[in-house]
C-alpha positions, 0 to 999 in steps of 0.5 A: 879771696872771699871771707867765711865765717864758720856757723853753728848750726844747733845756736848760731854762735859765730867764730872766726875758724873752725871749733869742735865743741860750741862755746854758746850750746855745749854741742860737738862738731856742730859748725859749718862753713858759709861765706860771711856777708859783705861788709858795707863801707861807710862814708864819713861819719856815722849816720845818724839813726832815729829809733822808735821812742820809749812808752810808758808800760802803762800806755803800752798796757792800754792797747787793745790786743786785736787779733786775727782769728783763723777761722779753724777750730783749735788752732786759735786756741793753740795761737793764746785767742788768734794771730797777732798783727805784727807776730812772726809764726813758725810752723814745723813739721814732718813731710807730708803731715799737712803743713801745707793743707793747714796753712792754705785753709787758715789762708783762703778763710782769712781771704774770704773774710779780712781781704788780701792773703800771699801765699808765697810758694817756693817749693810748688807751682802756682798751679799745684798750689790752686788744684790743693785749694780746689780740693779744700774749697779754698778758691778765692780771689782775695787769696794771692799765690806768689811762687818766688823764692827770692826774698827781696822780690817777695818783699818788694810786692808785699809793700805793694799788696799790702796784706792782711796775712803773709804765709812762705812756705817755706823758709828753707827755700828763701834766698838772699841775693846779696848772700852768697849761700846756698838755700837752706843754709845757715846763713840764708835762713837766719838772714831772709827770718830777719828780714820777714821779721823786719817786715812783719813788726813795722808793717803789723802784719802776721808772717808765717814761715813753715819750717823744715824739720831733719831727720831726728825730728828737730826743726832744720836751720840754726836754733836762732830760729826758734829764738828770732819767732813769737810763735813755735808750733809742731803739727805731729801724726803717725804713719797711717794714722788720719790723726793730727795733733797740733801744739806750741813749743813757743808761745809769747803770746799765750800758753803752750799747754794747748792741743788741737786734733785734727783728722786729715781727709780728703777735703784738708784738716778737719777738726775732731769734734769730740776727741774722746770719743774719736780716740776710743772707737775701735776700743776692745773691752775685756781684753787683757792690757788695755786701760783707758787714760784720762789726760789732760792737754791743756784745757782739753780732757782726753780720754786715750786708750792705754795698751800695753803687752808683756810677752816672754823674752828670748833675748838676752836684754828683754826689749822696751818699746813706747809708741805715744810715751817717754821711753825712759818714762816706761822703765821708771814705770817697770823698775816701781813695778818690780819693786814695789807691786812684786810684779818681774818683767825682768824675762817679758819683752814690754810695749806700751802704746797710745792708741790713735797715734797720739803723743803724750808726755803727761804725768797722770798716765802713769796710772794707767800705764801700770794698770795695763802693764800688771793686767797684761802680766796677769791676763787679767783684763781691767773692768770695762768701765773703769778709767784711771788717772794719777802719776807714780812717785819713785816710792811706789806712792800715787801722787795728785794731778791737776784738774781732778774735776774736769777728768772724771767729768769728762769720764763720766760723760762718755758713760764711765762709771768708775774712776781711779785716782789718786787719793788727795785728788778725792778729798769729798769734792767730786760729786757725782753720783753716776760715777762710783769713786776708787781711790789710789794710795800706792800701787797695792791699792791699784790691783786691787781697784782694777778688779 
């Protein structure tokens, strides 16, 4: 009878049987079945076994960090400069938000300018893999498509091609024939990730796997995954929105503040040259609800249009919805308003949207988060040239926000001619003299800047 072994599936703890609650996670009915890999006999002694030999970090520091740079606007500067030789990727994102498209253009330009690009494909034929290059103009003879799902075959002509850039798309597909499991499963997956992983550090060649994500959102497998890759980055959009935002969850090699924007069109991923001014084109002013955010993503100011709408409620339980914002982030927002400004949403059902179907998780859009929320209340609209930054503390307070500088220049480059901030972040060192200044204390002091 065949061994098995029982897996999580959330961190890859092994055991012996089935548990109910994870010893390494903490999480609930999270383990599955596999049957455990052969155990391979030893003749005699141990074999001796030669490792790699100790360097001094000074040495070790005094290599020059080459890198490999993609060609796509943005994607370097979410990489930390470029790929790493010898780095192992892992790109995740939902169905059809261009995953594919994005790897196949950093293939084909790496290909035309640094030799030999493999693009495993085992999920798409050879030939639907070519008509996508002709699409993006990505036909290029230096760009080799190889539709295999074995990883043994496919590692077997990566030794032989020697090239500059391995793309699998994806890891779920890839199987080991010497494991006993099916494609996709635990098992499978940490195990062929290992094996690309052995390849890309003694070869010096970067790998990247895309990754299937489940239907809560996280990437598909065991977290072992995201453990075992240098790199983690999610490709984000929303239904019927061309916007694409690309992020690193995981970076060993630069920062994860980064963002890059992308527009899907029919010749791939384009970049968005002036994000700003993108995400506020179809801006309305004058209307009641709307505010203009200014955030910052890493070293990139973006000016995003914050809508917001109370309505009367004819429910019990009034709804909070967020589009682009943390949920529990809004209801902390309403609890300051109420307490603090006077203003009850306690009968209005509330929906807060990021305009373009951008996601931000930033602090400094409190601000205008509840400037658009008290505008709506009062059907009063905000002055159409005034753009808002600054985080709220529970007390009611407007705290500071990094990089003050940068957001009212970029404010004021797209022709916005007040700015409300916090009043620490003032401080006499923003000189401009086109952009009139409004200092924020507390949310009192906010309905009175909006007017």
């Amino acid at each position: 009878m065949a061994e098995t072994i029982f897996f999580c599936t959330s961190c890859g703890h092994e055991s012996g049987k089935w548990l109910g609650q994870c010893p390494g996670c903490g999480e609930w009915n999270c383990y599955a079945e596999q049957p455990a890999a052969p155990r391979k006999k030893k003749k005699g002694g141990p074999a001796p076994r030669r490792g790699a030999q100790a360097v001094p970090v000074t040495r070790a520091a005094a290599m020059p960090a080459i890198r490999l740079t993609t060609g796509l606007e943005g994607l370097d500067r979410v990489l930390g400069g470029g790929l790493v030789p010898g780095s192992l990727v892992l790109l995740a994102g939902e169905p059809g938000i261009g995953k594919s498209t994005l790897l196949l253009q950093v293939a084909a330009e790496l290909a035309r300018d640094n030799g030999p690009v493999v693009y495993v494909t085992g999920e798409e034929s050879a030939e639907q893999v070519a008509l996508r290059a002709r699409r993006i103009d990505g036909l290029h003879e230096g760009l080799l498509l190889l539709p295999e799902t074995s990883c043994d075959a496919v590692l077997s002509q990566l030794e032989a091609l020697e090239p500059r850039l391995v793309v699998v798309d994806s890891v779920q597909t890839a199987v080991l024939d010497d494991i006993d499991a099916v494609a996709g499963s635990v098992s499978q997956v940490r195990q062929v990730a290992s094996r690309f992983q052995h390849f890309a550090k003694t070869r010096g060649v970067p790998v990247v796997l895309v990754g299937h994500v489940t239907k809560e959102g996280s990437i598909a497998g065991p977290k072992l995954l995201e453990h075992l890759v240098d790199v983690v980055m999610s490709l984000e959009g929303e239904p019927g929105h061309d916007l694409r935002a690309l992020r690193a969850g995981k970076n060993r090699y630069g920062t994860i503040a980064e963002l890059a924007l992308y527009s899907m069109t029919g010749r791939g991923l384009e970049p968005v040259q002036n994000a700003s001014a993108w995400l506020l084109e179809d801006r309305r002013s004058g209307a009641a609800g709307s505010a203009v955010a200014v955030a910052l993503e890493g070293s990139v100011p973006l000016l995003v249009e914050v809508q917001a709408l109370a309505a009367p409620s004819v429910l019990g339980t009034p709804r909070r919805v967020a589009h682009g914002l943390d949920s529990s982030r809004l209801a902390l927002l309403l609890a300051v308003l109420e307490r603090h400004a006077g203003i009850s949403f306690a009968d209005r059902d509330v929906f807060v949207n990021l305009v373009g179907g951008l996601s931000l998780r930033e602090p400094a859009l409190d601000l205008a988060v509840a400037a658009a929320l008290v505008s709506s209340a009062a059907d009063l609209p905000l002055a159409s040239e005034l753009a808002i930054f600054g985080e709220i503390g529970l007390l009611g307070e407007v705290r500071a926000v990094s990089r003050a500088a940068e957001r009212v220049r970029e404010a004021s480059a797209l022709g916005f001619g007040r700015v409300a901030l916090p009043t620490r972040d003032a401080n006499g060192k923003l000189e401009l003299p086109s952009t009139a200044i409004d200092t924020v204390a507390d949310l009192p002091r906010l309905l009175e800047a909006g007017d």
